[in-house]
C-alpha positions as semicolon CSV with decimal commas, in nm:
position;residue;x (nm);y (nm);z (nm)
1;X;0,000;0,000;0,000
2;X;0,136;0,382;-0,106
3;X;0,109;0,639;0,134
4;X;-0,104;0,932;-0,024
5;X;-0,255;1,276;0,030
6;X;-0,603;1,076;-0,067
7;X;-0,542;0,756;0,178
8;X;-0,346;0,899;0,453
9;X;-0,653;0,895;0,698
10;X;-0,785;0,578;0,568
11;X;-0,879;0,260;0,775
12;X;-0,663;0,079;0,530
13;X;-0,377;0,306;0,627
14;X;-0,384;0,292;1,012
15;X;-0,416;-0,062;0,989
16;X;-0,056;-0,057;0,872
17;X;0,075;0,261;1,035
18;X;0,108;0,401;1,352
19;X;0,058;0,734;1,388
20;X;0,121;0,953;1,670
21;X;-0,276;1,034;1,737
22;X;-0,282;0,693;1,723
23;X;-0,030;0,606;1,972
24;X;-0,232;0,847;2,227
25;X;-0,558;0,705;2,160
26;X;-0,426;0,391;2,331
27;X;-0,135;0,529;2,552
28;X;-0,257;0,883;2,598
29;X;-0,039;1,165;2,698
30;X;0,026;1,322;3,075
31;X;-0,315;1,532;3,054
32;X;-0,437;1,259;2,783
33;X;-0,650;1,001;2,869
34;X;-0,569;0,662;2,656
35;X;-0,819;0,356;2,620
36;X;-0,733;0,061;2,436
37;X;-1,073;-0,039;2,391
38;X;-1,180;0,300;2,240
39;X;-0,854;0,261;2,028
40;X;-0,922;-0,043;1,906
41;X;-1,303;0,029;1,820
42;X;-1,206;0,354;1,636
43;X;-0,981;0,149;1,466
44;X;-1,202;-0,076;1,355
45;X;-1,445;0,227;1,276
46;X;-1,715;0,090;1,501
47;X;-1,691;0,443;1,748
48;X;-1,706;0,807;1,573
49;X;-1,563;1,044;1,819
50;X;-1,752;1,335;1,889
51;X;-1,591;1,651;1,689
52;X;-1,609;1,956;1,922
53;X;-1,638;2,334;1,780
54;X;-1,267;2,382;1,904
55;X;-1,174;2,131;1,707
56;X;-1,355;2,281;1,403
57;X;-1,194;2,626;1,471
58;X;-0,879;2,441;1,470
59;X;-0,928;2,287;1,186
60;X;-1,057;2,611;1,004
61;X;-0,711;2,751;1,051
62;X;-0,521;2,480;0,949
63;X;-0,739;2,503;0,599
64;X;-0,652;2,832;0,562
65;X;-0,280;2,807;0,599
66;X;-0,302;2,469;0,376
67;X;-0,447;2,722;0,071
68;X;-0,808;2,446;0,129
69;X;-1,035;2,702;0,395
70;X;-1,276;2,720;0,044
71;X;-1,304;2,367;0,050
72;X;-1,377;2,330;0,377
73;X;-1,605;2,526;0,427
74;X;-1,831;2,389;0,142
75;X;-1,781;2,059;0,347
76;X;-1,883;2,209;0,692
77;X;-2,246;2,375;0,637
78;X;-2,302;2,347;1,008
79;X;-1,968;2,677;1,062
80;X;-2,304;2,906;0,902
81;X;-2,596;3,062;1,007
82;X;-2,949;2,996;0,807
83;X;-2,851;3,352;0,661
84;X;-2,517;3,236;0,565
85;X;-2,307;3,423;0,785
86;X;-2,015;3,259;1,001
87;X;-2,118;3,157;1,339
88;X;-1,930;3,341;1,593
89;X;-1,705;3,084;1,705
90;X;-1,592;3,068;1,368
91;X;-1,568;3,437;1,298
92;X;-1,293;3,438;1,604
93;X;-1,133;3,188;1,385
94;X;-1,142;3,448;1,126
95;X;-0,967;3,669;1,352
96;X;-0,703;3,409;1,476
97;X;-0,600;3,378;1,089
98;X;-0,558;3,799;1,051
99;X;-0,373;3,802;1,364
100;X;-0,108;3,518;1,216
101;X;-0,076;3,700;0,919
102;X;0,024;4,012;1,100
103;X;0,341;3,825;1,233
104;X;0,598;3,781;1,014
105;X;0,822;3,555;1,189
106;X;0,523;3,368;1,276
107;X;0,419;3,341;0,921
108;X;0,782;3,277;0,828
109;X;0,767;2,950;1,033
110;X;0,470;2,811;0,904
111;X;0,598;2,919;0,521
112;X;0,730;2,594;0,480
113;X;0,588;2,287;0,261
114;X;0,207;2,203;0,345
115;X;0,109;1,901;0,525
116;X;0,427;1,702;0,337
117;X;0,435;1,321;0,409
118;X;0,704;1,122;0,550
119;X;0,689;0,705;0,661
120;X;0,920;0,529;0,830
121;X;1,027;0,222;1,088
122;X;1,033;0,281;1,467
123;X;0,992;0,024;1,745
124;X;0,877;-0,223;1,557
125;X;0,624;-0,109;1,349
126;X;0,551;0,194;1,011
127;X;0,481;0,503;1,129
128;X;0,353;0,802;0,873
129;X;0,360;1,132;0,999
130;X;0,173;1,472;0,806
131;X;0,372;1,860;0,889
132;X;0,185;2,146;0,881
133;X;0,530;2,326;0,783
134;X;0,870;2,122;0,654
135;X;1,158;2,391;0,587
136;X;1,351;2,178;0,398
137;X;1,695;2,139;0,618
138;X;1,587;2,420;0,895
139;X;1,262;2,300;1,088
140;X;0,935;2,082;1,164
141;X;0,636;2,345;1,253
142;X;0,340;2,209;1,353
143;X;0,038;2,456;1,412
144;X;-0,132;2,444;1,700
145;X;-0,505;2,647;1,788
146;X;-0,505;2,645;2,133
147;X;-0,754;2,791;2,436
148;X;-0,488;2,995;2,575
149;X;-0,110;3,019;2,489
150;X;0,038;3,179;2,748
151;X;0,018;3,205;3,178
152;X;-0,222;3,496;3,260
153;X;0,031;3,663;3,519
154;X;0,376;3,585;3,325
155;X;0,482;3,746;3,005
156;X;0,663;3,533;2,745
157;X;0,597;3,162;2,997
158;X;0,339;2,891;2,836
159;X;0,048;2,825;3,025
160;X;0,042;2,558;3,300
161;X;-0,130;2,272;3,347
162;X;-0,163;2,094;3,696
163;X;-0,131;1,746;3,713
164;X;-0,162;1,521;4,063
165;X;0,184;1,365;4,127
166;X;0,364;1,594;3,913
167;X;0,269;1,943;3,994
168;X;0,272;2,210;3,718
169;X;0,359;2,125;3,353
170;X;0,357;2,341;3,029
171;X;0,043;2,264;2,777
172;X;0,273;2,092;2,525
173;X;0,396;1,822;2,771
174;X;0,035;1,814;2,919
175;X;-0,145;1,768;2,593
176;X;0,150;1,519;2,422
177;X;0,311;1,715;2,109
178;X;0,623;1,633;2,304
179;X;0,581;1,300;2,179
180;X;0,433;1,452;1,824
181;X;0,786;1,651;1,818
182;X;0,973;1,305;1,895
183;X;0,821;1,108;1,634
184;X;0,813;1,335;1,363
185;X;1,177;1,451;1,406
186;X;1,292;1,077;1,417
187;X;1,070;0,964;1,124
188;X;1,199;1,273;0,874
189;X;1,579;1,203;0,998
190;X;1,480;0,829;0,829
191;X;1,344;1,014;0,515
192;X;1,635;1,306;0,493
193;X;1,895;1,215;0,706
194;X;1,875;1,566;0,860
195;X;1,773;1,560;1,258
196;X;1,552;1,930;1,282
197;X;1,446;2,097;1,568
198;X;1,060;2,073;1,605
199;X;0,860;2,379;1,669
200;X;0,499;2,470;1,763
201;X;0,314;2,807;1,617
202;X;0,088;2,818;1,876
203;X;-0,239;3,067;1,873
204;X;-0,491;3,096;2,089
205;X;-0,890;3,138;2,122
206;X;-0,910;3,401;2,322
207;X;-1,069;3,729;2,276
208;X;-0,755;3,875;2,189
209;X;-0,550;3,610;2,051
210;X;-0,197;3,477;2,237
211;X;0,069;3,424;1,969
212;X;0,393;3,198;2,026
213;X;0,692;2,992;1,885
214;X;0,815;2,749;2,104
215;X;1,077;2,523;2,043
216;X;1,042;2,144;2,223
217;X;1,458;2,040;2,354
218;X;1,597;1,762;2,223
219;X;1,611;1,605;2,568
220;X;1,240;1,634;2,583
221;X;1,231;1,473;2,277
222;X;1,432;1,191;2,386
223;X;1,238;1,124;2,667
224;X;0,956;1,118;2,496
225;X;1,082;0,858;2,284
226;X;1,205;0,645;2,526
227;X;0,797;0,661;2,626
228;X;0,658;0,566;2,286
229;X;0,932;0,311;2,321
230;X;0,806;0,156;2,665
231;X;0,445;0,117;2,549
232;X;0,489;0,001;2,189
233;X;0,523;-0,371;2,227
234;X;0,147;-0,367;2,395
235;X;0,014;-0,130;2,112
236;X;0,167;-0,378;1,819
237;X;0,061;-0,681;2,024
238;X;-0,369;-0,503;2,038
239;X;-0,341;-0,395;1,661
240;X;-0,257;-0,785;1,576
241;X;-0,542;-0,910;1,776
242;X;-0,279;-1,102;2,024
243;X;-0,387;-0,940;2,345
244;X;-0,737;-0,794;2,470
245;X;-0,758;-0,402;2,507
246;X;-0,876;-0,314;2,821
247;X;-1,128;-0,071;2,918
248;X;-1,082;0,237;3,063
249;X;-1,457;0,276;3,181
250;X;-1,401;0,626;3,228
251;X;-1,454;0,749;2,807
252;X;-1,726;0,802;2,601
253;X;-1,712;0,476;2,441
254;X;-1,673;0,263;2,789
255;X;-1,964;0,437;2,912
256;X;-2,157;0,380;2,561
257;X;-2,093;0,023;2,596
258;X;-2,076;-0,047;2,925
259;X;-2,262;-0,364;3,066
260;X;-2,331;-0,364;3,408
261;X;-2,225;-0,689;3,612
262;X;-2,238;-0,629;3,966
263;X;-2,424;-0,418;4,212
264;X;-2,168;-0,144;4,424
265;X;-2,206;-0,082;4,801
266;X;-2,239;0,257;4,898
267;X;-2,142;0,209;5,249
268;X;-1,787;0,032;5,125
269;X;-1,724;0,153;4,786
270;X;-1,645;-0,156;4,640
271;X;-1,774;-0,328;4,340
272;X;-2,009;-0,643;4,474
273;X;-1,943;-1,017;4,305
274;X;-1,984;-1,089;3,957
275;X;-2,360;-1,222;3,918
């Protein structure tokens, strides 16, 4: 099978490669919650997850810098009113795009090569990747349409996310695109032979819109992919049908298909025998 523009997102195709919203479907992320079961069943294209307006304002951006917003638009009737004007959810998303352009380096990073294509081997399995920018020998930028960019109280310092155990962590570690940075910088070093530094163009949703570059350390990365690498041999092992997923009973899709088997005592907490 050839990796195309046309087939990237096909069942076919993530049958045969992982990809890195794969990988957190079943593993998740530190603010990411995985379920093999879900995985599997969205694999299988048996569970649709629900698509969220922030993740059509996100993806309203990302046609626009792609050259497809057009397109898109003709394939989203739902972004317009009955008198054909924009929602206003999508009208910010309007104004996200006019505050981009109005930054050149910001534009500059995201002036590379469009959604370019790269497959490799890693762990034990393909993997396909899809940049929203390649520069050719200088950078991966991937563009990200976020709630809020930065902390409200500190200039110039990413918003932070609190997580039990850990403390405080930046949205990029929180939300994963560590590991996106780690996987696509390994899988285009296959392709090129040139290890680049991976950067987000980050933009916010708020009223007035946060605006960022941030560049992800290559120790991060590393770490990262010492992650992917710890959880890969289960992943591989679910995709070939040799092990059961498990359920997280906490998603949409354990709760959708949840069958109740026991009876739970309030005045314990436990989960009563199996009937």
């Amino acid at each position: 099978m050839k990796l195309t523009e046309n087939n990237y997102y096909s069942q076919e195709a993530d049958k045969v490669w992982m990809s890195v919203s794969q990988y957190k479907l079943f593993a998740g992320a530190i603010g990411l919650h995985g379920c093999e079961a879900r995985a599997m069943a969205q694999l299988k294209r048996e569970w649709e997850p629900e698509t969220t307006k922030s993740m059509l304002v996100g993806s309203y951006v990302d046609a626009w810098f792609e050259g497809t917003l057009d397109a898109f638009k003709a394939s989203h009737p739902e972004i317009f009113k009955k008198d054909g004007d924009l929602y206003a959810d999508y009208k910010q998303a309007d104004r996200i795009i006019e505050r981009a352009k109005r930054d050149k380096m910001f534009m500059g990073f995201m002036s590379g090569e469009k959604q370019k294509i790269f497959e490799g081997e890693l762990f034990g399995c393909k993997w396909k990747i899809k940049m929203d920018s390649y520069i050719s020998g200088e950078a991966i930028v991937d563009l990200k349409v976020v709630e809020q960019v930065f902390d409200e109280n500190k200039a110039n310092e990413p918003r932070l996310m609190w997580v039990k155990d850990l403390g405080y962590i930046d949205w990029m570690r929180y939300w994963g695109y560590d590991l996106q940075g780690a996987i696509y910088q390994e899988i285009t070093y296959q392709a090129t032979g040139e290890r680049l530094p991976f950067f987000i163009a980050a933009i916010d949703r708020q009223k007035e819109p946060g605006i960022g570059i941030f560049h992800i350390d290559e120790q991060v990365l590393r770490e990262a992919r010492r992650r992917i690498e710890f959880n890969m041999p289960r992943i591989i092992a679910l995709k070939k049908g040799l092990e059961e997923p498990d359920r997280c009973e906490l998603c949409d899709y354990c709760k959708h298909t949840k069958v109740l088997s026991s009876v739970i005592h309030i005045h314990s907490g436990y989960e009563g025998k199996k009937s």
